[in-house]
N, C-alpha and C positions, 0 to 999 in steps of 0.2 A: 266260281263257275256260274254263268247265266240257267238259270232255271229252265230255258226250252231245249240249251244245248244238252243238262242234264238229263232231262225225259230223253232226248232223242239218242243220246249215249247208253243210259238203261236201258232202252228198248223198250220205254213203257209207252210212248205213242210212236209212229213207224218215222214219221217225218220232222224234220224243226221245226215247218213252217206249218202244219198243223198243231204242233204244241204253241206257238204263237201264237195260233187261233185261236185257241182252248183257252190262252190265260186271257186276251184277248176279251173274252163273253164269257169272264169271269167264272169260270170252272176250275182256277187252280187255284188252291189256298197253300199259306206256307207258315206253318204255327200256327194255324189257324186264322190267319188276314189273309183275302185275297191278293193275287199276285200276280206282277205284271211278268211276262216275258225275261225283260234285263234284270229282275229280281237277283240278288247273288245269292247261292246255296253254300251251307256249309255241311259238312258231315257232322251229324244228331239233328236235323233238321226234321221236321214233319211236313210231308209232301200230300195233300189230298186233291187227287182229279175225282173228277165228274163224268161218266160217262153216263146220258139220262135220267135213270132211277138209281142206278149203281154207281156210289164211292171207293172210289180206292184207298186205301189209306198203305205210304210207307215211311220208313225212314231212313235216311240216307246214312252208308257205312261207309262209301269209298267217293271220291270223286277222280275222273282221268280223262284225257283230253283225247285219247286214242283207244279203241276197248274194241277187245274179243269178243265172239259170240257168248262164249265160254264167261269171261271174266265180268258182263252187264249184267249178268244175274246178282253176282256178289255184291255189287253198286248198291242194292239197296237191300231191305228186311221187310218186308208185308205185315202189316198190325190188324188186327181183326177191325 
């Protein structure tokens, strides 16, 4: 799966094309390389966005091309 469909599936940025933007001016890393948009993600991957001063860091458990409110929480794991 492309790395901005997944943010946008997670529900970790609202939009695709804002997570586009984000990998975009290089705020997204994946393993630690930056990462472009078409990146492909795998589940045990490490996902960190940038929001300003603040990182997020997670890891990916599921991936799905159609996802519930309910079910884009479980998508991923939050790592300190």
């Amino acid at each position: 799966m492309r790395l901005d469909k997944f943010l946008k599936n997670a529900r970790l940025i609202k939009r695709r094309t804002v997570a586009k933007e984000a990998c975009d001016q290089s705020r997204v890393s994946v393993n630690g390389k930056i990462a472009k948009a078409s990146t492909e993600v795998k589940v045990g991957d490490i996902v960190a966005i940038t929001f300003g001063t603040r990182t997020t860091k997670v890891e990916i458990t599921a991936l799905a091309e159609h996802v519930t409110k309910d079910f884009a929480k479980e998508m991923y794991r939050v790592i300190e």
